[in-house]
C-alpha positions in Angstrom: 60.0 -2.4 -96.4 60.9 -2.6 -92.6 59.8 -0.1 -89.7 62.3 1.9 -88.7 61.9 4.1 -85.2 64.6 6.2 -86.3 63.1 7.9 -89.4 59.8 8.1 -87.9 61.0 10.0 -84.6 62.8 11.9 -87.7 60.1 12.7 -89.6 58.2 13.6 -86.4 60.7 16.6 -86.1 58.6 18.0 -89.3 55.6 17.7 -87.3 57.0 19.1 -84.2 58.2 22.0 -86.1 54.5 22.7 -87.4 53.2 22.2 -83.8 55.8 24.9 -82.5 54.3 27.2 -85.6 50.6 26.7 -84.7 50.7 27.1 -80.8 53.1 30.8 -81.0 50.3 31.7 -83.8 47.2 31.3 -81.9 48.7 32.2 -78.6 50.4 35.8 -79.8 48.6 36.5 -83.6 45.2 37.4 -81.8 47.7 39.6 -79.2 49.6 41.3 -82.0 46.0 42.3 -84.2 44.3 43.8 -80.8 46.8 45.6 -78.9 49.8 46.7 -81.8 46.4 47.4 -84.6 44.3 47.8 -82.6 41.5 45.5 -84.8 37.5 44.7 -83.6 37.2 41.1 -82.5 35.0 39.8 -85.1 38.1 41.0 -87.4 40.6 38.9 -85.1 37.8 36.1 -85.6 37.7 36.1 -89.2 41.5 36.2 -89.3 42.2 33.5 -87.2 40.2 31.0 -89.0 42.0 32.0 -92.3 45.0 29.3 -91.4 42.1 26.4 -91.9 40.6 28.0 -95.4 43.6 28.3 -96.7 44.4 24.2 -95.3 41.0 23.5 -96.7 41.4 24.9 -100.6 45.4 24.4 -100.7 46.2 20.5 -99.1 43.7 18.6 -100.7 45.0 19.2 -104.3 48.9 20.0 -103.3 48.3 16.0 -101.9 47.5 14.5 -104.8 49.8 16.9 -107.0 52.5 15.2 -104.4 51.3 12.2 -105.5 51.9 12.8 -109.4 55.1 14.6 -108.6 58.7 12.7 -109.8 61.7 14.5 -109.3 65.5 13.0 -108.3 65.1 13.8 -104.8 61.2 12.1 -104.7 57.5 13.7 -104.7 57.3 15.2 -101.2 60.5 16.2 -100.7 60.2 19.1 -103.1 57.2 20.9 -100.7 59.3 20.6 -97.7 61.9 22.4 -99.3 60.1 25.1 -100.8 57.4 25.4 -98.2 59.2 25.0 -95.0 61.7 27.7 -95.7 59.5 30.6 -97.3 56.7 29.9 -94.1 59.7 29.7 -91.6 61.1 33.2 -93.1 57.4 34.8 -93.3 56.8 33.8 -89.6 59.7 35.6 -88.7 58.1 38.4 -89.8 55.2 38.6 -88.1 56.1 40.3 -84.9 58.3 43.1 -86.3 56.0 44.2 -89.2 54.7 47.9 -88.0 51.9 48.4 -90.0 49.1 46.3 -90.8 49.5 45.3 -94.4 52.7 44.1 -94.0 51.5 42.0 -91.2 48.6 40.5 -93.1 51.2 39.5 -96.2 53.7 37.4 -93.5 50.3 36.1 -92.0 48.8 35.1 -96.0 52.3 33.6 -96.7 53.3 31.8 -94.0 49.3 30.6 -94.0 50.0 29.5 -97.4 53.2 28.0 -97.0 52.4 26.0 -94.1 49.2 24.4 -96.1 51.6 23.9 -99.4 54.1 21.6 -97.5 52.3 19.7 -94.4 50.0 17.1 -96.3 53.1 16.2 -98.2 55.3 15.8 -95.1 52.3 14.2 -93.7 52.0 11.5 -96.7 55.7 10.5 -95.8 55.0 8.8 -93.3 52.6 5.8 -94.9 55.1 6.4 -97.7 58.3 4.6 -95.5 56.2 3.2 -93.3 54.7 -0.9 -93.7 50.7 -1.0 -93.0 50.6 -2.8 -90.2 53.3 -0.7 -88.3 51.1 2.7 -89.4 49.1 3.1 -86.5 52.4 2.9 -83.6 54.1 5.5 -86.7 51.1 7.9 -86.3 51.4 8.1 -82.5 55.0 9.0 -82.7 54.4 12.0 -84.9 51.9 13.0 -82.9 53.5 12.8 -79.8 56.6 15.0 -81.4 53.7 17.2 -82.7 52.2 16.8 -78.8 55.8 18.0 -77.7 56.2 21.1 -79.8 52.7 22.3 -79.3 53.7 22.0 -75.0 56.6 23.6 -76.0 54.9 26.1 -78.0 53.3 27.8 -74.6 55.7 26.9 -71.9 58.5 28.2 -73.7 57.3 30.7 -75.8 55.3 32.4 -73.1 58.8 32.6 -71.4 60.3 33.7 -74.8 57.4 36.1 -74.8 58.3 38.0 -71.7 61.8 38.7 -72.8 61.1 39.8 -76.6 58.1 39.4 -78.0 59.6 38.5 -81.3 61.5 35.5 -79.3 59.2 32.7 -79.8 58.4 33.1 -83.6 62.4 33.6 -84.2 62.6 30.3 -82.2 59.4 28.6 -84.5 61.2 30.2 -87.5 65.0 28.1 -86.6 62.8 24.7 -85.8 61.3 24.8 -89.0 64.3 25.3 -90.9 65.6 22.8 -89.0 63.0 20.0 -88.9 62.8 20.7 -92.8 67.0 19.9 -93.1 66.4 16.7 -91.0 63.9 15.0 -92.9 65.8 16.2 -96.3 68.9 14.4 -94.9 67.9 11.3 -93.1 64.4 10.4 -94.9 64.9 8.1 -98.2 61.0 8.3 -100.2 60.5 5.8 -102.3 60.5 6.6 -106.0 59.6 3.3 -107.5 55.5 2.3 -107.7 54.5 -0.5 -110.0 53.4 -0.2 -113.4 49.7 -1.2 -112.5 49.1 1.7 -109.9 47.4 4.7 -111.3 47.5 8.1 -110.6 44.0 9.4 -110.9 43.4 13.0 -110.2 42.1 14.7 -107.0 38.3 14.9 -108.1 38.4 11.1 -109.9 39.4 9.5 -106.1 36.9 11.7 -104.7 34.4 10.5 -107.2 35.6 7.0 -106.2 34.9 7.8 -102.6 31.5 8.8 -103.1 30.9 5.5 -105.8 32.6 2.8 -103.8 30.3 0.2 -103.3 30.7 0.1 -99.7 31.6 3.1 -98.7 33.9 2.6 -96.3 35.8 5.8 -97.5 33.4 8.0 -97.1 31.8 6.7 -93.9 35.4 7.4 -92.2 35.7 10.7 -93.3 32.4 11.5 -92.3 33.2 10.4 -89.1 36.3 12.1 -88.6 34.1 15.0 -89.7 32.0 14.9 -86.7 33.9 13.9 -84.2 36.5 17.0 -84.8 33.0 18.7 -84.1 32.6 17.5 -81.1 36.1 18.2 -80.3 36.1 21.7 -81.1 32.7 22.1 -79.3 35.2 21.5 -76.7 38.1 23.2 -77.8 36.8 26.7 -78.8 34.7 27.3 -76.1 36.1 25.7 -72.9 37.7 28.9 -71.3 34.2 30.3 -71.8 32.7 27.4 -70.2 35.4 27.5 -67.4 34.6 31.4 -66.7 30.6 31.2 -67.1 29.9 27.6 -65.9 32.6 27.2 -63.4 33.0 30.2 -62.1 37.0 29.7 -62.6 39.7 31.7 -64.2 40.7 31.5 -67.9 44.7 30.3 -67.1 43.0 27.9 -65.1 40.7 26.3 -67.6 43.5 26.3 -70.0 44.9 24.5 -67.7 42.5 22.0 -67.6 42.2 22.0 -71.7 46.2 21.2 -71.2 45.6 18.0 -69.1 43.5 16.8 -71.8 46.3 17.3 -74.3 49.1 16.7 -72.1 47.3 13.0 -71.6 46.9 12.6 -75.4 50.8 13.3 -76.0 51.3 10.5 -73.1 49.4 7.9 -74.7 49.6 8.3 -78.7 52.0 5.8 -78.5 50.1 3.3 -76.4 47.0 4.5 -78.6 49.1 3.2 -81.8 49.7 0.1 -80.6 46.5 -0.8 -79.3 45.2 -0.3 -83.2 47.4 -2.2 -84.2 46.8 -5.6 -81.5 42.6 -5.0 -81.6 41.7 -3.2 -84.4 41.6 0.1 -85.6 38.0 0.4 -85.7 37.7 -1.3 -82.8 40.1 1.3 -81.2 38.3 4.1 -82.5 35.2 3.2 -81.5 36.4 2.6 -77.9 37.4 6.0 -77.9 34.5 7.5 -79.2 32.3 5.5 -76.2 35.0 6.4 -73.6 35.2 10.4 -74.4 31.2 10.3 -74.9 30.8 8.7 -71.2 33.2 11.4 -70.1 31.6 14.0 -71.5 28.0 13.7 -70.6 29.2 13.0 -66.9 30.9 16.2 -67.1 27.5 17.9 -68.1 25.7 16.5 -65.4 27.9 17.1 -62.1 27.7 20.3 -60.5 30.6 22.8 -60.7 30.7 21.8 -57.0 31.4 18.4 -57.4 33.4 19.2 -61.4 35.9 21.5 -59.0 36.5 19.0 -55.5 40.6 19.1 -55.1 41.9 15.4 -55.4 45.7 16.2 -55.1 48.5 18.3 -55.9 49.8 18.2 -59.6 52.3 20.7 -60.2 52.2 23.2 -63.6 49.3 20.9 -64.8 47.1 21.6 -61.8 44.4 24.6 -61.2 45.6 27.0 -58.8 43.5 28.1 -55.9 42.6 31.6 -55.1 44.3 31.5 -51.9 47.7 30.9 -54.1 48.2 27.5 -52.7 49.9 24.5 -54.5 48.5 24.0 -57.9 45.7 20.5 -57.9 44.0 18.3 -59.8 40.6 18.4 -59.1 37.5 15.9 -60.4 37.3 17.8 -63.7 40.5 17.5 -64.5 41.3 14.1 -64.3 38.1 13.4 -66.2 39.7 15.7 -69.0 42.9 13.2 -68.9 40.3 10.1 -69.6 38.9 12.3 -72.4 42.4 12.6 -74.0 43.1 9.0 -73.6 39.6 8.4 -75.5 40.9 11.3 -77.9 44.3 9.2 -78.4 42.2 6.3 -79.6 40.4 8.0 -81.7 42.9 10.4 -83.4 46.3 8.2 -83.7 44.5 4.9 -85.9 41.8 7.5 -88.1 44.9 8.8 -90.4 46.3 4.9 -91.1 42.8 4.0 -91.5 42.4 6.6 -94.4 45.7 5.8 -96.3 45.1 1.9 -95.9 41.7 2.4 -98.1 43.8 3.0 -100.9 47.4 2.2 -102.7 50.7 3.6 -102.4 50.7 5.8 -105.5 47.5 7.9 -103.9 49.0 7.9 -100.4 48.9 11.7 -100.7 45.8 12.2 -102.1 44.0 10.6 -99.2 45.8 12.0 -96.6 44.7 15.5 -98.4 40.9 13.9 -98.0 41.9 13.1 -94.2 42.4 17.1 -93.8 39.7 18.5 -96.0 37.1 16.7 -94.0 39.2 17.6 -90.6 39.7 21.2 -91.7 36.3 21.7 -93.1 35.0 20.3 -89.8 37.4 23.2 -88.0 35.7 26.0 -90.1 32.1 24.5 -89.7 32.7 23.2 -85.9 33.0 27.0 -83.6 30.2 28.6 -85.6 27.8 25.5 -85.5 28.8 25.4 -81.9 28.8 29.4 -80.9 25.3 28.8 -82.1 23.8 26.0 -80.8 25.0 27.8 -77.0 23.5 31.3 -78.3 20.2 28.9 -79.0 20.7 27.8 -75.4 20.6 31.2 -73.9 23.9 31.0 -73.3 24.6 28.0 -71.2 28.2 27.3 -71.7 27.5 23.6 -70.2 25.6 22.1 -73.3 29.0 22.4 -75.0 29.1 18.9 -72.9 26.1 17.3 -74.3 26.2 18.4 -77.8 29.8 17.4 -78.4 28.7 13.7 -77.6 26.0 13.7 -79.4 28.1 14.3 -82.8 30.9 12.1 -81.1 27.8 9.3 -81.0 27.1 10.2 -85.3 30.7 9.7 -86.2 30.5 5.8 -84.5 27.1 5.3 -86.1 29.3 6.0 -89.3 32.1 3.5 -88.1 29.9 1.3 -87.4 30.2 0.7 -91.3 33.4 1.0 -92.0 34.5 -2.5 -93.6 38.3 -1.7 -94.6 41.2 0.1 -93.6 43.1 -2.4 -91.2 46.7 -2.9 -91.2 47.7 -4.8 -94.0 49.9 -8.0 -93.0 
């Protein structure tokens, strides 16, 4: 099997089409249940975290059923097809259903669509892709994923303005289309040799928790705390930007966006650095570098956070007086963070897949998202605590996101497999 850029900046499109899905969702959903139904925030809460229980209790086991699967046109092609469609016609939905109930069955579906077909899509790529090339494959999905998430606000806020049913009929088309690409171009294998089994879901968990050196689990235990640390981050920055900053909200999304504009800039580089070092190397690199970053953000003053260095148009905060947007001290600390984020992200996925063989490629990559999913259920509630705890001090967001960032190395620190395989 050779590496082939084409069919991986291919099957990124299925990836970019999810990313398009996700950012119109969490940008105009929360919109949509306040101001057309008119629902209390802890209702808009619950209902926005429903996307990652339904991830949590659908991928794992749709993986490995993937992974089972034979049919003439392969074992993950038949999710795509099914799932891609039905979520792409439900989020169509969305913004023209008038009354609540019809609202929250195009939400449910697409919700469930969406977590029917992405592990398989996502098991695709170790699927066509040689070991040793899986890390630089990774970082091109997720820089097409990095792309249609970008995407996914500049355009669909512009979308927005003009008809607010715009964007999601524009997710809905890229979907469809994504899906149709990867059904033409991409070739899955449908050979595996005779001596690889096909154990179910709960006998390779089982083996995960068993294995002598417990390298699998000490991974996914890491991934689970560092996607802690990140939504410590994530969840509660535009509070921290309002309360700790004394900024506006656009503007500390803003500043969010420089961390993820960064880590769509370097998932390639982040790929190929896994792939000359180390993975685990690379990871931990990145878990030291966005630690570093992090609790120097806690301890400078906003003063100091907020000093202009120079202009940096759309990416920029923009000053009070309305002058040319800049990038000030925070934010370029925020692009080191994503280039720490890169590291960490782009080589933990082939890390995963390369701890077992190519017949359970799905059923591990459905482990990589319970213990990432589970993590984004568990992450903005152990977080909204831990700053109630803290009388409301938005800043220790930036010392307690290190400190699980510093629990997920102590767990690589273990880790003896999952390097590219020569």
């Amino acid at each position: 099997m050779r590496f082939n850029y084409g069919k991986i900046f291919l099957l990124g499109f299925g990836f970019f089409g999810i990313s398009i899905i996700w950012g119109v969702y969490n940008a105009f959903v929360p919109v949509f249940l306040a101001e057309k139904f008119q629902l209390d925030i802890r209702w808009i809460g619950f209902f926005m975290t429903l996307d990652n229980i339904a991830a949590l209790l659908i991928q794992p086991p749709v993986g490995a059923w993937s992974d089972r699967l034979r049919t003439p046109i392969g074992r993950r092609m038949p999710f795509i097809l099914i799932g891609a469609p039905i979520g792409a016609i439900a989020f169509g939905f969305i913004p023209v259903a008038a009354i609540l109930p019809l609202f929250v069955t195009c939400s449910s579906t697409l919700l469930l669509s969406m977590a029917f077909w992405r592990t398989p899509a996502i098991a695709l790529m170790p699927d066509i892709t040689p070991s040793q090339f899986r890390s630089q494959a990774n970082g091109i999905i997720n820089m097409m994923g990095g792309v249609g998430a970008i995407l996914s606000f500049l355009v669909g806020a512009r979308l927005y303005e003009i008809n607010p049913a715009y964007p999601f009929w524009m997710g809905s088309v890229l979907v469809i289309v994504a899906g149709l690409l990867v059904f033409a171009f991409i070739k899955e294998p449908k050979e595996f040799a005779p001596s690889e089994q096909e154990p179910s879901m709960w006998k390779s968990l089982v083996e995960v928790f068993g294995d002598q050196d417990k390298s699998a689990l000490r991974i996914l235990l890491a991934i689970f705390f560092w996607f802690l640390g990140y939504t410590a981050i994530e969840a509660f920055f535009n509070l921290y930007a309002i309360n700790h900053l004394g900024i506006t909200e656009a503007n500390g999304t803003r500043l969010l966006g420089e961390l993820s504009f960064i880590f769509v800039i370097f998932a390639l580089p982040a790929g190929y650095i896994g792939s000359r070092i180390g993975r685990r190397k690379t990871i931990i690199a990145g878990i030291i570098v966005m630690s570093l970053v992090l609790v120097g953000i806690y301890f400078l003053p906003p003063a100091t956070l907020l000093k202009p260095l120079f202009n940096l148009p759309l990416l920029g905060i923009v000053p009070a007086e309305g002058a040319k947007a800049v990038l000030v001290m925070l934010g370029a600390l925020m692009m080191v963070a994503g280039v720490g984020w890169a590291l960490i992200n782009i080589n933990s996925l082939p890390m995963v897949v390369d701890m077992t063989d190519a017949a359970r490629l799905g059923t591990f990559t459905g482990f990589y998202y319970l213990f990432s999913t589970f993590s984004a259920i568990v992450g903005p509630n152990s977080n909204g605590w831990i700053i109630s705890l803290t009388g409301n001090n938005y800043n220790s967001i930036m010392i307690v996101a290190p400190i699980f960032m510093v629990v997920a190395m102590v767990m690589m620190w273990g880790v003896k497999r999952g390097e590219a395989m020569k």
